[in-house]
C-alpha positions as CSV (number, residue, x, y, z in Angstrom):
1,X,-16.6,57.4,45.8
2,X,-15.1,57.8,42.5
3,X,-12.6,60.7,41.8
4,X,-10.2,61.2,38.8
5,X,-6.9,62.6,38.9
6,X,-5.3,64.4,36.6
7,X,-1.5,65.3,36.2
8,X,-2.3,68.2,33.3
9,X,0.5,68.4,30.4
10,X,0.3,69.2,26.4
11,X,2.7,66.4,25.2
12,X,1.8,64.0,28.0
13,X,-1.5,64.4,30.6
14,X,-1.6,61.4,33.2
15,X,-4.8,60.2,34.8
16,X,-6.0,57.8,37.1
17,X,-9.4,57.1,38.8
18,X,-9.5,55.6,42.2
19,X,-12.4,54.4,43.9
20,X,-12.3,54.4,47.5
21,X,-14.7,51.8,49.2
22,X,-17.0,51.8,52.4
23,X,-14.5,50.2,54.2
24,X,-12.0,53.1,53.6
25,X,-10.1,50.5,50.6
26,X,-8.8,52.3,47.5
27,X,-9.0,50.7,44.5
28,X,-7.1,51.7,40.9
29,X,-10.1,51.3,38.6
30,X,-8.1,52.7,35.3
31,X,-5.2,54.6,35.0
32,X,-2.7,56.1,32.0
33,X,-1.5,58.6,30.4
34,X,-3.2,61.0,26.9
35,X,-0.5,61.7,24.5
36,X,-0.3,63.8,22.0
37,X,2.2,64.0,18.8
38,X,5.0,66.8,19.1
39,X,4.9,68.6,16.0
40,X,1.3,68.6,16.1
41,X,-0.5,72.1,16.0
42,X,-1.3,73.3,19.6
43,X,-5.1,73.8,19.0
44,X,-4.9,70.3,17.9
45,X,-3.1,68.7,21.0
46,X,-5.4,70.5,23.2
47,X,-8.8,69.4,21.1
48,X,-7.7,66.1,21.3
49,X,-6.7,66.1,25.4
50,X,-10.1,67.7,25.8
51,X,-11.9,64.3,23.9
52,X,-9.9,62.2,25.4
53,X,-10.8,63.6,28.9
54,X,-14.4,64.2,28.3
55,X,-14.2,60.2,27.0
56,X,-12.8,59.4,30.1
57,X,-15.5,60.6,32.2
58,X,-18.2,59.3,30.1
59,X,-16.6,55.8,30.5
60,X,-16.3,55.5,34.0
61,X,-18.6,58.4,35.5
62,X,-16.6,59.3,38.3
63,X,-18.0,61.4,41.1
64,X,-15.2,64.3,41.2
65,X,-12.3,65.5,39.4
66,X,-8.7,66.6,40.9
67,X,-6.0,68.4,39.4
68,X,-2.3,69.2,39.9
69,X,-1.5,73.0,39.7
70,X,1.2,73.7,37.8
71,X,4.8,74.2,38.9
72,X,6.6,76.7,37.0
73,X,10.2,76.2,37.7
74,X,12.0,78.0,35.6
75,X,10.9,77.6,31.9
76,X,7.6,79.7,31.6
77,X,7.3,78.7,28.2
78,X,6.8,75.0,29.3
79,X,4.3,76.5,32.0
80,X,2.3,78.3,29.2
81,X,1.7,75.4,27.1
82,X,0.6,73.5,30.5
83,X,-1.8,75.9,31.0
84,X,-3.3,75.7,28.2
85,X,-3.7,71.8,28.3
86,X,-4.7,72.3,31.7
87,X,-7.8,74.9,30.6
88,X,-9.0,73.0,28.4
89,X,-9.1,69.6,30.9
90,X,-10.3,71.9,33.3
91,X,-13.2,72.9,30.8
92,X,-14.0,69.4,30.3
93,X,-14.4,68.5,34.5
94,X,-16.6,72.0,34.7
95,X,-18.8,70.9,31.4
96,X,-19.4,67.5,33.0
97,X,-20.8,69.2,36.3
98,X,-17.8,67.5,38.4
99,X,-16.7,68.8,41.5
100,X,-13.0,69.9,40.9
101,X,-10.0,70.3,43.2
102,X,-6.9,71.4,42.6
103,X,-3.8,70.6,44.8
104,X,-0.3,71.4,44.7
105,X,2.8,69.1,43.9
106,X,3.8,69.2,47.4
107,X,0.7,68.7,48.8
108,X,0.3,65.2,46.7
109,X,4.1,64.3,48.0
110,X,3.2,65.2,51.5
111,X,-0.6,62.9,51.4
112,X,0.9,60.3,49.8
113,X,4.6,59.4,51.1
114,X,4.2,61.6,54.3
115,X,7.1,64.4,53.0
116,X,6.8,67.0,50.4
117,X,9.8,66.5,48.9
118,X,9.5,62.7,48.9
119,X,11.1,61.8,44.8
120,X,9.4,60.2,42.5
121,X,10.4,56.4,43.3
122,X,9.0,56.9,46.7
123,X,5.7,58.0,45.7
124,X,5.0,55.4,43.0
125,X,5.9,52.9,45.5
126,X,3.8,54.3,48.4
127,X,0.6,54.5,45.7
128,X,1.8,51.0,44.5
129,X,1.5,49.6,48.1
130,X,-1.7,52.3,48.5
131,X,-3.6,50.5,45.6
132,X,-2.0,46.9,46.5
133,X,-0.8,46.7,42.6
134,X,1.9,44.1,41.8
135,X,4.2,46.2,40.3
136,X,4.8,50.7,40.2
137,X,2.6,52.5,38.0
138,X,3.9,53.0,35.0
139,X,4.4,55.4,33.2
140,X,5.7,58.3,35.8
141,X,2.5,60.6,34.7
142,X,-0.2,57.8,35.1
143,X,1.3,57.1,38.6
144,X,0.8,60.9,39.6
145,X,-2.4,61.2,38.1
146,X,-3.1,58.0,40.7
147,X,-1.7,60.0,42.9
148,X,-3.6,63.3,42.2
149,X,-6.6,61.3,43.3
150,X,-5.7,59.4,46.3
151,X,-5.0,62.8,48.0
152,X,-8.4,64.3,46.9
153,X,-9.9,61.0,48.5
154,X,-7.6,61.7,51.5
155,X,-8.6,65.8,51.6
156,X,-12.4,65.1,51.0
157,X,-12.9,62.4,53.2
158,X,-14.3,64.6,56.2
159,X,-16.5,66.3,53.9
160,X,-18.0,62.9,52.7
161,X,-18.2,61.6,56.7
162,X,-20.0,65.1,58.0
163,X,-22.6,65.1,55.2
164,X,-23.5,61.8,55.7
């Protein structure tokens, strides 16, 4: 099973695709991070996030798709232009057929280091030891995206034993 993760953004969107074997191993098959240019128009960023995903799952096919839901915090301007990158990677997972889920900040904290509030360091070193990499994904937004994923593998993996 195959599932990419996606920590959505506008100026930075971090993914990573896991594949988790028969014998219940997980395995970091790509991960990184999409950027886009600052002062570049918005409908611009988000046409090229949307190539750059729908590239992404060309390349490596995976099975499913999972996605952070956004935080808002306290700057909803920040949150809008999220959602829109977030839409349009969204759109890109649907148009490719993929099943999607969606999970919340805590929720990755809490599958991956055991406590939702667990920082950053601690999660990049739990997926770091998760994935058996020599060193912490790097940057912070590829290392969630990994992250993203490993908890859909985690979430779905009773699904995938009762169908068969």
């Amino acid at each position: 099973m195959l599932v990419l993760g996606i920590d959505p953004g506008t100026a930075t969107t971090g993914y990573g695709l896991v594949r988790e074997h028969e014998d219940g191993a997980l395995e970091a098959i790509a991960y990184g991070v999409i950027t886009t240019p600052a002062r570049t128009p918005m409908p611009d960023r988000l046409r090229q996030i949307y190539h750059d995903i729908t590239a992404l799952i060309a390349e490596h096919r995976p099975d499913a798709a999972a996605i952070e839901t956004l935080y808002f915090g306290k700057n909803v301007t920040t949150a809008i232009t999220v959602a829109q990158g977030r839409g349009v990677i969204l759109l890109a997972l649907a148009e490719a057929n993929l099943p999607i889920r969606e999970y919340k900040p805590a929720e990755i904290k809490q599958a991956i280091a055991g406590y939702g509030n667990a920082d950053k360091i601690q999660v990049q070193e739990m997926i770091r030891q998760l994935l058996d990499l020599d060193s912490l994904p790097r940057p912070d937004d590829a290392a969630d995206g990994l992250g993203v994923a490993i908890t859909d593998l985690n979430a779905s993996r009773f699904d995938r034993l009762a169908s068969g």
